[in-house]
N, C-alpha and C positions, 0 to 999 in steps of 0.2 A: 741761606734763606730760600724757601721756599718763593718759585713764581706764582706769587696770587694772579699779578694782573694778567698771566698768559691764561692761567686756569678758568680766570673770569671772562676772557675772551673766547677760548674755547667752546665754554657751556653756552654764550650768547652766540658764536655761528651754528653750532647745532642747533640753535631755535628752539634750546629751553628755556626761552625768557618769553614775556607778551611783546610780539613785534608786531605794529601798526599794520606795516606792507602785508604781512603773512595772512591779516586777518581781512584787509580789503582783498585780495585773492582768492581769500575763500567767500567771501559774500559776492564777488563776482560771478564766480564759477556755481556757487550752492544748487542753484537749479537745475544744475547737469544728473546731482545724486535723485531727484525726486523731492517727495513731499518727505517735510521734519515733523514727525507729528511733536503734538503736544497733550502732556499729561495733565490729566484734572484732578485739583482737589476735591476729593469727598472724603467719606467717613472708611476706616477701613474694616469691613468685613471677610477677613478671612480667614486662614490655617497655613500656616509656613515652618516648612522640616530647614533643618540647615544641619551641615557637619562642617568637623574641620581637626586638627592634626595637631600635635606638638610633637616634638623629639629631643630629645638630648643624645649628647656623644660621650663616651668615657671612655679615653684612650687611654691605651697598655702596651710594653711592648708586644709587637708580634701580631696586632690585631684592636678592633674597636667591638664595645659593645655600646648598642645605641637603644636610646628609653624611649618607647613611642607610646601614646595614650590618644587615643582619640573616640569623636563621641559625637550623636547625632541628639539636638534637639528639636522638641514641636511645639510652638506658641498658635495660640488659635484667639483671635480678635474680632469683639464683637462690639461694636457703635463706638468702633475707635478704641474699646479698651482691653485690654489683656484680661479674655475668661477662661485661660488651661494653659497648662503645660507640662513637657513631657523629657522625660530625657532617653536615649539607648543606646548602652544598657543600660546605666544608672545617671545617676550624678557626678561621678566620679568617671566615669567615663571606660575606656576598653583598655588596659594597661597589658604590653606586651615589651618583650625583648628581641634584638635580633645580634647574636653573636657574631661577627666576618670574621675569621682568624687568617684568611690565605688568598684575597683578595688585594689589588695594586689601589690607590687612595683614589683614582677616577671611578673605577668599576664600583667601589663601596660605594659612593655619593650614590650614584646613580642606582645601585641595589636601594640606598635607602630611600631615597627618591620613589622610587617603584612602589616599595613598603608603603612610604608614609600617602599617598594617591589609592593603594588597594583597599587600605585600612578607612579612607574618608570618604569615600562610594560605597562600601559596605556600611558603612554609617550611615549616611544619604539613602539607602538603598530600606535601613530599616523605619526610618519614616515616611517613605512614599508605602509601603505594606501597612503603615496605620491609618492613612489615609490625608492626603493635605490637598489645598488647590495649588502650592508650589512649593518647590525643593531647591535651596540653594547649595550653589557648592561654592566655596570659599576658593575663588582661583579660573582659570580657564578650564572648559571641557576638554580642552585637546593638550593630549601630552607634550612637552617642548619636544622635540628633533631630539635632541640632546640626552633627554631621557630612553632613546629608544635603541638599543644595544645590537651589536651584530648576531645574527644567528647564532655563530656558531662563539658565542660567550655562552659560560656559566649561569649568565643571569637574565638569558635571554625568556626563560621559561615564565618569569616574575612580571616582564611584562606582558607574555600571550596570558598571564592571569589579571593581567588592569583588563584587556581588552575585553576578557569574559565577561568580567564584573561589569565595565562601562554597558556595555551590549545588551545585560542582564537587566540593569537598571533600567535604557531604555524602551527595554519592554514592559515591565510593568510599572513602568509610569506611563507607556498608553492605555495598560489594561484599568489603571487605578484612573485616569483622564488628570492625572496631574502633571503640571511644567515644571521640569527641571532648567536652572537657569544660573550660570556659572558670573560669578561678582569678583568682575579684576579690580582691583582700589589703585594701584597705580602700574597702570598699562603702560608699556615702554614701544609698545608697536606705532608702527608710521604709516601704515596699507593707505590709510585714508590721505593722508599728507599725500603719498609717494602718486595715488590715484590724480593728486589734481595738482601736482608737479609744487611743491608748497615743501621746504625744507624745514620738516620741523617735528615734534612728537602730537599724535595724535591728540594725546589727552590733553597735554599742553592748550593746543589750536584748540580744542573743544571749551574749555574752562572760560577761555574769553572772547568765542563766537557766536554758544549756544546762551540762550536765558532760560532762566529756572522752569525746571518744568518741560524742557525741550530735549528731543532727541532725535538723534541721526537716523534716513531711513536706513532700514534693515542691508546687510550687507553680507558676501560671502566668505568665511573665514579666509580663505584662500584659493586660486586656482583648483588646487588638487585639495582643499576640503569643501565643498558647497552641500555638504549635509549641515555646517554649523553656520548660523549667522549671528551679526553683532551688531547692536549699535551702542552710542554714547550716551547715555542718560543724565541731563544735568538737576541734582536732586537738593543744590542749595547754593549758597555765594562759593565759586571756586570748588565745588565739589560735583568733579567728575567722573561718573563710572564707566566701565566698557562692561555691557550686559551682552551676555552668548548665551545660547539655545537651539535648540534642534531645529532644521528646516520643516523637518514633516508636522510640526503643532501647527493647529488653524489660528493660534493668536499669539502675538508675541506676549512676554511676561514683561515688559519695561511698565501699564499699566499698574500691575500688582506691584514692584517692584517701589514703585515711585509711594505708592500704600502705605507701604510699609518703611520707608524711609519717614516720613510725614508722623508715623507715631513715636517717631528718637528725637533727642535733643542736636545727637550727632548724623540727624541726615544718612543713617545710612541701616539696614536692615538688623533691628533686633537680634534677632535668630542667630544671625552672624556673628554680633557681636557677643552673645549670651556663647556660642560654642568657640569661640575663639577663650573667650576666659576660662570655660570649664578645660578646655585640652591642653593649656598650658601646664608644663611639668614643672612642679615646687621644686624649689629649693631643698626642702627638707625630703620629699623623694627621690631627688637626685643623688644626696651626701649619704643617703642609707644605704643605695646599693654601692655608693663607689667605698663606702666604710668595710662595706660586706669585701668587695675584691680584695679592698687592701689587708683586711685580715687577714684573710686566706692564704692570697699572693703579694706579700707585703714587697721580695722583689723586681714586682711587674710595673712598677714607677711608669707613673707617664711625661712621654718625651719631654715635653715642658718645664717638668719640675723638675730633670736630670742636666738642661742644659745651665751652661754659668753665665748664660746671659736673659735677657726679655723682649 
């Protein structure tokens, strides 16, 4: 049998539970950060781009071929109520392949990784060109470590083209004077914990520190990034986001942000949620192309359905 009760122990000394002590330390210390501001309800009047990504895998010997689609939408809200919207390219979103035949199973992830980040900034990318007052991106602005390959890899060229596109985008979204603003939904980072010596997950601390409507001052991604900052936006009961954005805008986006949360049921940005459903890949596009290999290369079985066990 399985140790529940060590596993339930575990999770509660990492300080992914509401712990009393953690949350008087932080009400202690709070004033060391600055001022929390807080979000006002009004009416929402704005235009908000969002992208976001899907993929699928279809393993073969010898190689994977991976289904990516992704897709930028633009909603534009007027006295609270949805008056437009827009999709690009379509409704159906940017449907692409990417073949690996001669890559090790770490280097592909991270090739796809690369792909699937170039593919949702270029999406992002085509609705700050239509014009919006903010631009989500579904995730953080800064690529993990993990994503970022050694020079001298094969696949190192995939990421100097994220960094083009990323670089790209934030230019004209100065030129366009619109905020681009990255929406983490469950952040695993600790900076803030780790900053005021408090053992526990950010978001965690946040969900049962902050009140609705409240958020962290602004903050520096990291030592070595202080172009991005972040704070916590708490935008409903137990719903807490980690908002990031560029150091050089004059205003942060958790305002807008909070806007737009306020006209969902789910608390959390339209946009978002409207391109996270269009970029997901069917079922029935999945079986068509893996119908198509298997015809072809009816040999090419994937490793899964050749082993004798699950």
């Amino acid at each position: 049998m399985f140790d529940f009760r060590r596993i339930v122990r575990e999770i509660r000394e990492a300080g992914l539970a509401r712990n009393e002590d953690n949350i008087r330390k932080f009400e202690a210390r709070r004033k060391e950060l600055g001022d929390f501001p807080n979000m006002k309800k009004g009416i929402c009047n704005i235009s908000a781009g969002a992208s976001d990504s899907g993929f699928a895998e279809i393993g073969i010997r010898g190689g994977s071929v991976f289904l990516l689609k992704s897709i930028g939408v633009l909603f534009s809200y007027r006295d609270g109520k949805l008056s437009g919207h827009n999709y690009f390219p379509s409704k159906s979103g940017k449907k692409e392949h990417v073949f690996i035949p001669n890559l090790d199973d770490a280097e592909s992830r991270i090739f796809i990784e690369l792909k699937r980040l170039n593919a949702e900034w270029e999406s992002l990318i085509e609705t700050v060109e239509k014009g919006c007052d903010i631009a989500l991106f579904d995730g953080s602005l800064v690529p993990l470590p993990s994503y970022i390959p050694n020079k001298e890899s094969a696949i190192f060229e995939e990421y100097k083209r994220l960094d083009s596109v990323i670089k790209h985008a934030r230019s004209l979204a100065s030129t366009k004077r619109t905020i681009i603003a990255g929406v983490v939904k469950d952040s695993r980072s600790s900076r803030l914990c780790e900053m005021l010596g408090i053992k526990s997950s950010d978001s965690v601390l946040m969900e049962n520190a902050l009140g609705e409507g409240e958020a962290t001052p602004p903050l520096a991604y990291s030592n070595e990034r202080k172009d991005v900052l972040f704070s916590y936006l708490k935008t409903g009961k137990n719903l807490v986001f980690r908002i990031e954005w560029f150091a050089d805008y004059l205003e942060t986006p958790l305002q807008k942000v909070y806007d737009l949360c306020n006209v969902s049921g789910y608390r959390y940005p339209p946009p978002l949620v409207e391109a996270d459903l269009r970029a997901m890949i069917r079922k029935n596009e999945f079986e068509s192309v893996e119908k198509a290999i298997k015809s072809y290369f009816p040999s090419l079985v994937r490793i899964r359905e050749r082993r004798p066990f699950r």
